[in-house]
Every structure is written in structure tokens, then in C-alpha cells.
C-alpha positions as CSV (number, residue, x, y, z in Angstrom):
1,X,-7.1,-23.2,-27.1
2,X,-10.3,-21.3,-26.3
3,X,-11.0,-18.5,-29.0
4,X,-10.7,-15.4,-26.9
5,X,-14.3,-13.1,-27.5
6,X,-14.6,-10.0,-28.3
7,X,-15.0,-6.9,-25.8
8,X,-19.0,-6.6,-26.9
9,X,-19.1,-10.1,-25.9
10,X,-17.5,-10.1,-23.3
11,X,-19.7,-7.5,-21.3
12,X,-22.6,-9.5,-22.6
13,X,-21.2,-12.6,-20.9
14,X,-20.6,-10.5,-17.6
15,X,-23.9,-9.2,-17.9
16,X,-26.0,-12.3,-18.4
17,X,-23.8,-14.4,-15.9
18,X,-23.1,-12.7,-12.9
19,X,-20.3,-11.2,-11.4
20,X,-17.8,-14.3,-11.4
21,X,-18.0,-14.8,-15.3
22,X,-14.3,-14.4,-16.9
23,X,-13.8,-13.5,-20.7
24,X,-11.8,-16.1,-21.2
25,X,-9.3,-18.9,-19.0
26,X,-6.4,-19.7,-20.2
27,X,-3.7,-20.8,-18.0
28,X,-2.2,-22.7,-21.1
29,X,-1.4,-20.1,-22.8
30,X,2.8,-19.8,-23.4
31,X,4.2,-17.2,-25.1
32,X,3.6,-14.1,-22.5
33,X,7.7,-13.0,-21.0
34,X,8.4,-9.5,-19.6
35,X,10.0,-7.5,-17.1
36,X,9.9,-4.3,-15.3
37,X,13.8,-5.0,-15.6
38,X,14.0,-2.8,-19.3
39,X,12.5,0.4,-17.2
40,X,14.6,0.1,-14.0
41,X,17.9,-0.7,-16.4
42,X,16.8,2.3,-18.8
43,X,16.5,4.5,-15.7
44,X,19.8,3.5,-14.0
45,X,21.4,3.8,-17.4
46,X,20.3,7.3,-18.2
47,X,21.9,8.8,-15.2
48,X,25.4,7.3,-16.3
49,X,25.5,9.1,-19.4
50,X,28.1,11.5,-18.2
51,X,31.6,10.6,-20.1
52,X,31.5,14.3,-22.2
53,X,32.0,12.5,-25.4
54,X,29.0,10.7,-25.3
55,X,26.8,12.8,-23.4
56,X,25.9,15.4,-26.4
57,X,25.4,13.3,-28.5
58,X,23.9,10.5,-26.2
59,X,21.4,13.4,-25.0
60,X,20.0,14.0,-28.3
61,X,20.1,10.3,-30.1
62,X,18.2,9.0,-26.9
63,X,15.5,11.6,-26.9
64,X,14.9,11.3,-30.7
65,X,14.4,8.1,-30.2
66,X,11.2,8.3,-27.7
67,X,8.4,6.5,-29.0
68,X,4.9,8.4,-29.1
69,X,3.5,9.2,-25.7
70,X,0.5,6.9,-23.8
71,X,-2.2,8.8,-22.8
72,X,-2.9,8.1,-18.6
73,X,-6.4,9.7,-16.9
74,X,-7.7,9.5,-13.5
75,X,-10.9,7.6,-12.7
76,X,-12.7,11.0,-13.8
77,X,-11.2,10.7,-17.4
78,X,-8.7,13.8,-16.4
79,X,-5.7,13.6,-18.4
80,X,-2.7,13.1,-15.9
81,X,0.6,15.2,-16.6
82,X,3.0,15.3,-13.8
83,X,5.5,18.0,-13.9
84,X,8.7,17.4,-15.1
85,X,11.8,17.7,-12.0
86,X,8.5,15.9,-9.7
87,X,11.3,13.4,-8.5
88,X,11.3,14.5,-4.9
89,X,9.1,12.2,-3.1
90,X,8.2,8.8,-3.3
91,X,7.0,7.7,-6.6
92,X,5.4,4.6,-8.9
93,X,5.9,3.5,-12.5
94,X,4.2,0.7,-14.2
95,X,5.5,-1.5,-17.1
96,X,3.1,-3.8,-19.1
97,X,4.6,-6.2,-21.1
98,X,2.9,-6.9,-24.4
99,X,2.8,-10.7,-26.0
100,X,1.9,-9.0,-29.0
101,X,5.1,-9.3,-30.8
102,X,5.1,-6.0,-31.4
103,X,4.1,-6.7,-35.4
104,X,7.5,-8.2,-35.6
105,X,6.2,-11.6,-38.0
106,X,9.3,-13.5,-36.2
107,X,7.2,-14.3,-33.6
108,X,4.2,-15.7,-35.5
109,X,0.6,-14.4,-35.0
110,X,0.4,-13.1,-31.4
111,X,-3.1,-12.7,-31.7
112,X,-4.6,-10.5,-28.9
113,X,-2.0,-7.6,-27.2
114,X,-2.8,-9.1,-23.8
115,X,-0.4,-7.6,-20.9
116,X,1.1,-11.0,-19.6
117,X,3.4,-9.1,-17.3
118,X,2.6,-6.2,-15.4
119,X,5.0,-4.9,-12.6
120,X,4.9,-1.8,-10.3
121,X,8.0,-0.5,-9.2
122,X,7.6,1.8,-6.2
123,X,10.7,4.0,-4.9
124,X,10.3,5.3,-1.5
125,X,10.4,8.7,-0.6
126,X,13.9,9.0,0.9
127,X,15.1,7.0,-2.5
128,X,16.7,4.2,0.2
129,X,13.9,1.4,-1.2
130,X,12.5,-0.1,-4.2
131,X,9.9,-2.5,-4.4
132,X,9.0,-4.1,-7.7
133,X,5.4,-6.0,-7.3
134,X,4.5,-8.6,-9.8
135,X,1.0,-9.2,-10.8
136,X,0.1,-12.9,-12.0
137,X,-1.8,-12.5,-15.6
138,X,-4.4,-15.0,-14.6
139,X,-5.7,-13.0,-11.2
140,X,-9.2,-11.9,-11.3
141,X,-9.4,-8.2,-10.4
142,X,-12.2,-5.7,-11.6
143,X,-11.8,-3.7,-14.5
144,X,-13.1,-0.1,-14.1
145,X,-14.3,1.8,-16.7
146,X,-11.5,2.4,-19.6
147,X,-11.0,5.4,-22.7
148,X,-11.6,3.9,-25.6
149,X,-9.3,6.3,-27.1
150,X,-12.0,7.9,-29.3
151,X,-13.1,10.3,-26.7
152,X,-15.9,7.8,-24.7
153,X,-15.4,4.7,-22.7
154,X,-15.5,1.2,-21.9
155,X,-17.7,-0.2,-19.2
156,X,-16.3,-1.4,-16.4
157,X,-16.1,-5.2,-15.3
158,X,-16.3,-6.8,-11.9
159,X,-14.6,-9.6,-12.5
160,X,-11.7,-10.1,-15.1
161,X,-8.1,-11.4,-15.3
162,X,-5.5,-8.9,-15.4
163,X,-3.8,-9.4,-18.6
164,X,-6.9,-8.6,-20.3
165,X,-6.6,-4.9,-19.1
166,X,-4.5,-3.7,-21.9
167,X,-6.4,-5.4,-24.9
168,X,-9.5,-4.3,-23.6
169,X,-8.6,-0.4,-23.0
170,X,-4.6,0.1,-23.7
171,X,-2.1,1.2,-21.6
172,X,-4.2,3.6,-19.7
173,X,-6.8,0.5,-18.7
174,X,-4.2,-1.3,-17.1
175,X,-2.8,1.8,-15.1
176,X,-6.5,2.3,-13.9
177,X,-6.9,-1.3,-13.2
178,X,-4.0,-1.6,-11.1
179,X,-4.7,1.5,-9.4
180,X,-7.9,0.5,-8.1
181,X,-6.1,-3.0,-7.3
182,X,-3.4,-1.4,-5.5
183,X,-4.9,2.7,-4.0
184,X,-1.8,3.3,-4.9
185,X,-1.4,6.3,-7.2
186,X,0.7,5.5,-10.8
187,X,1.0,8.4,-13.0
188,X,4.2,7.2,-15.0
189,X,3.8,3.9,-17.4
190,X,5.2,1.8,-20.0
191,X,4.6,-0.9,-22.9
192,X,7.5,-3.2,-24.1
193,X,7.3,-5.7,-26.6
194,X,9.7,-9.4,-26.9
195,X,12.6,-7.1,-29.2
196,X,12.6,-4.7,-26.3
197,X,13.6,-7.7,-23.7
198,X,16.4,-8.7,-26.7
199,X,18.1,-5.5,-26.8
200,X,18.1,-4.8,-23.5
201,X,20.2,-7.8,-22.6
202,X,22.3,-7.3,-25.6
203,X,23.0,-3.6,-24.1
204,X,24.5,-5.1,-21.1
205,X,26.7,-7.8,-22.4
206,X,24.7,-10.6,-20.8
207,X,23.0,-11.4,-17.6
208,X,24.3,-14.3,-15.7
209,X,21.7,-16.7,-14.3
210,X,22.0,-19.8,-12.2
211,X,19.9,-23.1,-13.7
212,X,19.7,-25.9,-10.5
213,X,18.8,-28.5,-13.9
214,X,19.1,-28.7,-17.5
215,X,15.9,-27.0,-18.9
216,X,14.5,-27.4,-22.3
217,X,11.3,-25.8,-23.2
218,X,10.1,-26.1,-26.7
219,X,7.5,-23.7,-26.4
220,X,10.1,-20.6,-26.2
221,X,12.9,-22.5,-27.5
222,X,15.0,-22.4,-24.1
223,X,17.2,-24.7,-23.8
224,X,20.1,-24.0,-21.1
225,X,22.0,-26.4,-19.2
226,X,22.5,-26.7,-15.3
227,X,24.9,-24.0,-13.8
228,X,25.8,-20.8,-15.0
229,X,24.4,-19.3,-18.0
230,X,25.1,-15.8,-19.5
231,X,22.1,-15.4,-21.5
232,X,21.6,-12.4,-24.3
233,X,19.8,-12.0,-27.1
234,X,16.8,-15.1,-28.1
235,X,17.7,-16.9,-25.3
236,X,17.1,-14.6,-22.5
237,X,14.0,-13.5,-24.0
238,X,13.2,-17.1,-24.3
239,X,14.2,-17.5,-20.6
240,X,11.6,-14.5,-19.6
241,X,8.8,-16.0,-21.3
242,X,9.1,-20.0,-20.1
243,X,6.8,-20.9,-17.7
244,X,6.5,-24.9,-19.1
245,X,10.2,-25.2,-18.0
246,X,10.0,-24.7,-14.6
247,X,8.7,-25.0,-11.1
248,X,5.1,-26.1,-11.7
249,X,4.7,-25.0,-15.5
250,X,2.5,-22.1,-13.9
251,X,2.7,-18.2,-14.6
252,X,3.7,-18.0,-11.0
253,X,6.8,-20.2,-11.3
254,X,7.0,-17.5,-14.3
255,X,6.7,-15.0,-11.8
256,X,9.8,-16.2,-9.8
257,X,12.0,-17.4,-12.3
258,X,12.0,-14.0,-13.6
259,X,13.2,-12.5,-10.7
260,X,16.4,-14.6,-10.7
261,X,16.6,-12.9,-14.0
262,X,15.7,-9.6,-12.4
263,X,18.0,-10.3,-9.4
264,X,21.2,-10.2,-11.3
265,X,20.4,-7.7,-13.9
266,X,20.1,-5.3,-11.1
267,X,23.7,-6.6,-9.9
268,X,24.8,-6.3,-13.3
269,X,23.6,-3.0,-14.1
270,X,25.3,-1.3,-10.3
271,X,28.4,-3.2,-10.8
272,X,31.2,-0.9,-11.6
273,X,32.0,-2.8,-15.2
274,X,28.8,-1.4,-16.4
275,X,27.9,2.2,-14.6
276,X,32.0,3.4,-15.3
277,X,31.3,1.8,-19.1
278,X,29.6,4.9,-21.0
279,X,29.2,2.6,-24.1
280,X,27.1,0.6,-22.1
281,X,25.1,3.1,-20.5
282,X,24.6,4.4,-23.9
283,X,23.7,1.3,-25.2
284,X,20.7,0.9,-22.1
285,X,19.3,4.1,-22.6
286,X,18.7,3.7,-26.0
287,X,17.5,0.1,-25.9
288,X,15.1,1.8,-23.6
289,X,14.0,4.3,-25.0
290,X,13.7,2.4,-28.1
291,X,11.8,-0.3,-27.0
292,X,9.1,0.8,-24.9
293,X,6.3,3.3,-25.4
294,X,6.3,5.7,-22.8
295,X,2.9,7.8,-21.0
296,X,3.5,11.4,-21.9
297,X,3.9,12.0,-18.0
298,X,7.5,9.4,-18.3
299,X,7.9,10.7,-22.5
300,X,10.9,12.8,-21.4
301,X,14.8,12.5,-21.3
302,X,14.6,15.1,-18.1
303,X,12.2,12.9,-16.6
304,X,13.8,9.6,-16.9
305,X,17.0,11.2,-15.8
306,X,15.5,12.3,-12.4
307,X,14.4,9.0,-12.0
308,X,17.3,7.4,-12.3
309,X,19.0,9.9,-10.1
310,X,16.6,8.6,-7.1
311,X,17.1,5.2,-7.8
312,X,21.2,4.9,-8.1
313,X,22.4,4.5,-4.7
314,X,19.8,2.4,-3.8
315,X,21.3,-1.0,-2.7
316,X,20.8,-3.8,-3.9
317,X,19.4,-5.3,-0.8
318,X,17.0,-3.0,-0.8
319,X,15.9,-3.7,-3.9
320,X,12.8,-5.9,-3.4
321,X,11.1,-8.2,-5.5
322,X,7.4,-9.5,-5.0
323,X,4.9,-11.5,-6.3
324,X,1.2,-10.0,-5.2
325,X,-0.5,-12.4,-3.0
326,X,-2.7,-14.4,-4.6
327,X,-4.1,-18.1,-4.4
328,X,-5.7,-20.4,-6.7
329,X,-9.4,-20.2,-7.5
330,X,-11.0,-21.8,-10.3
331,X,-9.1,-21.6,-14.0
332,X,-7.1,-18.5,-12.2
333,X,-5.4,-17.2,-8.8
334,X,-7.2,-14.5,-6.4
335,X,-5.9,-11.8,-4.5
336,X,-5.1,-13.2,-0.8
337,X,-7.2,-9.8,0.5
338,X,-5.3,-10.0,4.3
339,X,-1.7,-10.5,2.9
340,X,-2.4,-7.8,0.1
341,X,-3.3,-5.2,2.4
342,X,-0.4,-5.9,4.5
343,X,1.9,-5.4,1.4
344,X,-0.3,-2.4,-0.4
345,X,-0.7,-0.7,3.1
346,X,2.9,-0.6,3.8
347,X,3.7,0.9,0.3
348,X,0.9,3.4,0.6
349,X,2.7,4.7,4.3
350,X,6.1,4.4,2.4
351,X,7.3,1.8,4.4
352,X,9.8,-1.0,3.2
353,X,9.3,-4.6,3.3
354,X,10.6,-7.7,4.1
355,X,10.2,-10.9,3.3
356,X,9.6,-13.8,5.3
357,X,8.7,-16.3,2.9
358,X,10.5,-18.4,-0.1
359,X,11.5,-17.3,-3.5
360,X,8.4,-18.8,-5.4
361,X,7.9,-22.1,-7.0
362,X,10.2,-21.2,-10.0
363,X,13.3,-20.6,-8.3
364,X,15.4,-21.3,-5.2
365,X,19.0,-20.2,-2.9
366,X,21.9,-20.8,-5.1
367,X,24.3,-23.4,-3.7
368,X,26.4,-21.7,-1.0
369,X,25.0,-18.3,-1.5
370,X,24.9,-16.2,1.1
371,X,21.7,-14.3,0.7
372,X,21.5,-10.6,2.4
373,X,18.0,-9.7,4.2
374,X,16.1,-6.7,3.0
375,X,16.9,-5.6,6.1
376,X,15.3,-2.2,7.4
377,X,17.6,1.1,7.6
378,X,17.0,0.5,11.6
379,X,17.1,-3.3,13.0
380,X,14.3,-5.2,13.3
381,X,12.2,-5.5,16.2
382,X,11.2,-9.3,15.5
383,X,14.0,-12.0,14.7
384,X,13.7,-13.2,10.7
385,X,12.9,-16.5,11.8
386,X,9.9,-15.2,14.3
387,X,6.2,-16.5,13.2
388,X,5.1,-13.8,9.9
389,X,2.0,-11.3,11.4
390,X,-1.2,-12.2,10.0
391,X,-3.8,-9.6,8.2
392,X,-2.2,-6.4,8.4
393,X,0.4,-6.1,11.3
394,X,3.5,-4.9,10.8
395,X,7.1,-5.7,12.1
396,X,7.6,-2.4,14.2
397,X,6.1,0.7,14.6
398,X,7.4,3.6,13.9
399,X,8.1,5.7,10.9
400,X,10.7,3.8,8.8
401,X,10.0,0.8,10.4
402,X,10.1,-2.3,8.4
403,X,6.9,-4.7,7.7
404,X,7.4,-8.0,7.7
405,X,5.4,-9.6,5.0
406,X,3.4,-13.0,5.6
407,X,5.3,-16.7,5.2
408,X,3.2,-17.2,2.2
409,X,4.2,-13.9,0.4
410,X,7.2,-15.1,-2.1
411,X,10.1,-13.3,-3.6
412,X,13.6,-12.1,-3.2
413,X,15.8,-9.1,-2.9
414,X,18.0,-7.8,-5.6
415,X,21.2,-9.2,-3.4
416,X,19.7,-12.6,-3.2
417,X,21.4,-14.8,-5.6
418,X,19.2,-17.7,-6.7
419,X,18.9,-20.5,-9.4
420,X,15.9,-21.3,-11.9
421,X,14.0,-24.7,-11.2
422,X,13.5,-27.2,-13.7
423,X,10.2,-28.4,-14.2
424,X,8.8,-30.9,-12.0
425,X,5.9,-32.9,-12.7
């Protein structure tokens, strides 16, 4: 593995090379894992906290547990500090998810605190959608000028991948980055680390996942057989973080198997067993609140609380999961610019989505499942099975009004049930 060089270097490599010089290229890399999963289930679990026995005490232990706040600016370096109650409306949170190991000498030496996952969730303004957008750690974005934390800066970069945002300027770097990515506007963020992932699953009990084949990664230490698996603990950690295991051994068949992890959480966390448990709901906000450091915008039990409120009664159909649209290029992936827009445009307008392609490499339809659309709150003015629009037409017009996402955008919906795929050479 390529020694990864340091930021100095780095800028000196950019500046002698050219705009298409990377810091580094590793697509072998293997231990990055997370999921935007820990937020969502830490904001659907706050709002549960209402048995009275629990609650006082709930209220307290969960706040005192916050970590210290992130620091988030604008591109001008302005501090930003949304008001507390700003729930009405749409809104967007970002989760990084550290390979650092979060000092825990378990893990081994992580080396760099590179952001191997980083997912937006975006919850529409009438609270009826969520979409959760995946960003591949290898895609080459530009990296615009980051606080260095000691009252300067970093200088921007035209041409990095996007895992390297968070090493190179911390939390608030990869907000910026993905902000300039995206032109959508993020001013609540979060950090987890691998024992975040851990007790997050513990908190619910499990989460079922289906495996189309026995997969054994040594790499992680996964090692699940073929069918259905109720993972907790090590194991769905080590099921987050395998990317040898299955599809292609990419990040992107990553990308997908994690959202048949994702998928069921979300079914686990709005099934009755677990919102009518107020141990469990306990046990999420605190393995929350625990386990990830928060911006000082999101550093707030109130806060938390009224985002869990908007997202509750969202169905799980509408819950939708996507990977950003990328394609390979070089020791990386690119954004596909026409199939981004089409997707970024249509969160920017506050639109929902739908999918018209697969689930991803990673992953594919459970056996029999019967897998429920993403449908729009109106129907849909083109058939499901009708050619995808190209560059950046939508589905319908018309406020509310679905947009259908190209045939080579992949993911699923939160009511989609679907099964991991082993590797395959």
C-alpha cells in the first residue's frame, strides 16, 4: 500500500502536476464501514422517549452524554448556527464515517482519519420523503478551501477523492466539500467511529439481513452464511465495512450492500417492537449520542428531537436510498455530471425521487420479495418500466411531482427488501 503524503505535499503535487493529480489512489484499501444509519436511528429514537419513567431521566443521561460540538462555516469562513426549533422546512444532515478507529487500539493502527463513508440525508419540506445519498470514497471532487482549525485555512484543491476531505480539514472540510458537490445547503453534521456502528446495532437487538451466498471476508472478519442473518455487535460492523466480500470487491458494491443493511434497520427501527419499546429507544438515543460527534448547530437534545419529529411518519417507501452517480475513471470513479444534476436538481426544488435502475453491484431482490416503488404522493405520469429521461428531465411537472432518476442511477427504498451478493470474480 502506497504511503499516503502529507497535506504540504500534497498541494505541491497538485501544484506541479496539474489539475488531475490525486494525493493518493487507493482503491485497495479495506477497512473504511459506515452508515448514515446511526443518525437517522438516533433521530427516530429520540422522539420515542416518552414512556414517563424513562423520559426524565432519559432527557438528562442522553444530553450529558453529547460529545463536544464540530465547528461548520460557510465558504466565507462564517460560523454557521442554525436556530434551535428550525425544523419546519425541508432540511439536510451529513454523517462522515471515520476509519480511524476512533483511538480504540482493537482495531490496530488506522492510520490517517480518512471519511470512507459520507452520506446526506435530505428530508423534504412536507416531512413525506427522505433521501439518503451515498458518496463513493474514491470520487474525485474539488476540495475548496478548508479552516485549519487554528483560525487560517487550507488551500483549496481541484482535484481530490472525497474521503480525503476530513483528514485534510475535519468535519467542517467535508461539509464544504460536499456542499460545493451537491449546491445543496448542509448546516447539521456528524463523525462516527467503528464502536459507534457496534452499539448501535446492539441498541436494537439486531438487524436482520438477507445473504444470496455464504460470505467470508478475512479482511473484516465477516463470515455469515447464506439466508438470514441477525447481525449485532463485531459482525455487523464487520458487515458495514466488507467490500472484498461482495459484488465486485469495489467500494460501490460497499455502497449497496450497505443499504440492504440500511434497508432493514429503517424497518426495524418503525416496526412497532422497537418504537412501543422505551428501553430500546433509550438504548438508540444514547448509542447516538454517544458515538458520534455532533456540529454545534445538531449538539442539542431539542434539536435532535425536532428532527426526529419530521422524520417519524415518514414511510418506509419513501425512504430512499442512493448511490451518487459516478463512473469509473482512472484509480477512482467520477461524477456522471448529467445524472447528478438530475438527482441534485430535484433535491434542491424538494422534489422526491424514484428509481429506475438496480440495487448496485453489492446487492439484489430478495427471493419472492415483493418490493414497493418509491412511488410519488400523486401517480406517476410515466409507467416504471418506460425508458429513464436523460440529462435533467424529470418524470412530471408539477410541484410534488416525482423525478424519475436515470437506469444507471442504483439503489433502493427503505421497503425494498434485498439480499447481500457474494463476491464474484
Amino acid at each position: 500500500m502506497n504511503e499516503t503524503p502529507t497535506r504540504a505535499q500534497a498541494r505541491a503535487q497538485e501544484k506541479s502536476a496539474g489539475p488531475t493529480v490525486a494525493r493518493h489512489g487507493r482503491l485497495k484499501r479495506h477497512h473504511p464501514f459506515k452508515t448514515v444509519a446511526a443518525l437517522l436511528v438516533g433521530l427516530l429514537a429520540v422522539v420515542g422517549i416518552s414512556t414517563a419513567g424513562v423520559a426524565a431521566y432519559a432527557t438528562y443521561d442522553v444530553a450529558s452524554s453529547l460529545k463536544p460540538a464540530v465547528k461548520l462555516v460557510d465558504a466565507k469562513g462564517k460560523v454557521v448556527t442554525p436556530g434551535i426549533g428550525a425544523m419546519d422546512g425541508a432540511f439536510n444532515v451529513l454523517l462522515a464515517g471515520s476509519d480511524s478507529g476512533g483511538g480504540n487500539k482493537s482495531y490496530g493502527d488506522r492510520g490517517e482519519n480518512l471519511n470512507d463513508v459520507t452520506m446526506l440525508l435530505h428530508v423534504s419540506a412536507d416531512h413525506k420523503n427522505a433521501t439518503v445519498v451515498s458518496f463513493p470514497r474514491d470520487m474525485y471532487v474539488p476540495i475548496p478551501s478548508c479552516p485549519d482549525g487554528k483560525g487560517g485555512s487550507y488551500d483549496a484543491m481541484s482535484r481530490q477523492k472525497i474521503n480525503n476531505s476530513l483528514s485534510y480539514g475535519g468535519l467542517a472540510c467535508t461539509v464544504l466539500t460536499v456542499e460545493k458537490l451537491t449546491g445543496l445547503d448542509i448546516p447539521y453534521a456528524g463523525v462516527i467511529q467503528f464502536d459507534g456502528v457496534i452499539e448501535m446495532s446492539n441498541a436494537v437487538g439486531g438487524v436482520n439481513v438477507c445473504v444470496a451466498g455464504d460470505i467470508k471476508d478475512p479482511y473484516t472478519g465477516l463470515d455469515v452464511k447464506a439466508g438470514e442473518n441477525t447481525l449485532q455487535g463485531a459482525p455487523a460492523l464487520a458487515f458495514l465495512r466488507t467490500r472484498h466480500g461482495v459484488g465486485d470487491g469495489s467500494d460501490l458494491g460497499r455502497i449497496s450492500n450497505q443499504q440492504v443493511f440500511l434497508s432493514s434497520l429503517v424497518r426495524t427501527i418503525k416496526s412497532a417492537d422497537t418504537l412501543a419499546n422505551p428501553v430500546k429507544v433509550y438504548a438508540l438515543a444514547k448509542a447516538a449520542t454517544s458515538n458520534i460527534s455532533l456540529s454545534e448547530s445538531l449538539n442539542n437534545p431539542t434539536t435532535i428531537a425536532s428532527m426526529a419529529m419530521a422524520l417519524k411518519n415518514i414511510d418506509v417507501s419513501k425512504v430512499v436510498f442512493v448511490q451518487y452517480p459516478n463512473h469509473y475513471e482512472g484509480d477512482g470513479v467520477a461524477p456522471t455530471k448529467d445524472a447528478a444534476s438530475t438527482l441534485m436538481t430535484a433535491l434542491q426544488d424538494d422534489k422526491p425521487v424514484t428509481l429506475t435502475g438496480d440495487t448496485g453491484v453489492g446487492s439484489e431482490a430478495a427471493p419472492g420479495a415483493t418490493q414497493a416503488p418509491a412511488a410519488p404522493s400523486a401517480p406517476a405520469t410515466q409507467a416504471p418500466a418506460a425508458p429513464a429521461p436523460t440529462d435533467t428531465s424529470t418524470a412530471a411537472a408539477g410541484d410534488g411531482s416525482s423525478v424519475q432518476l436515470p437506469s444507471d442511477v442504483h439503489g433502493q427504498t427503505a421497503a425494498q427488501v434485498t439480499c447481500s451478493k457474494p463476491f464474484q470474480d
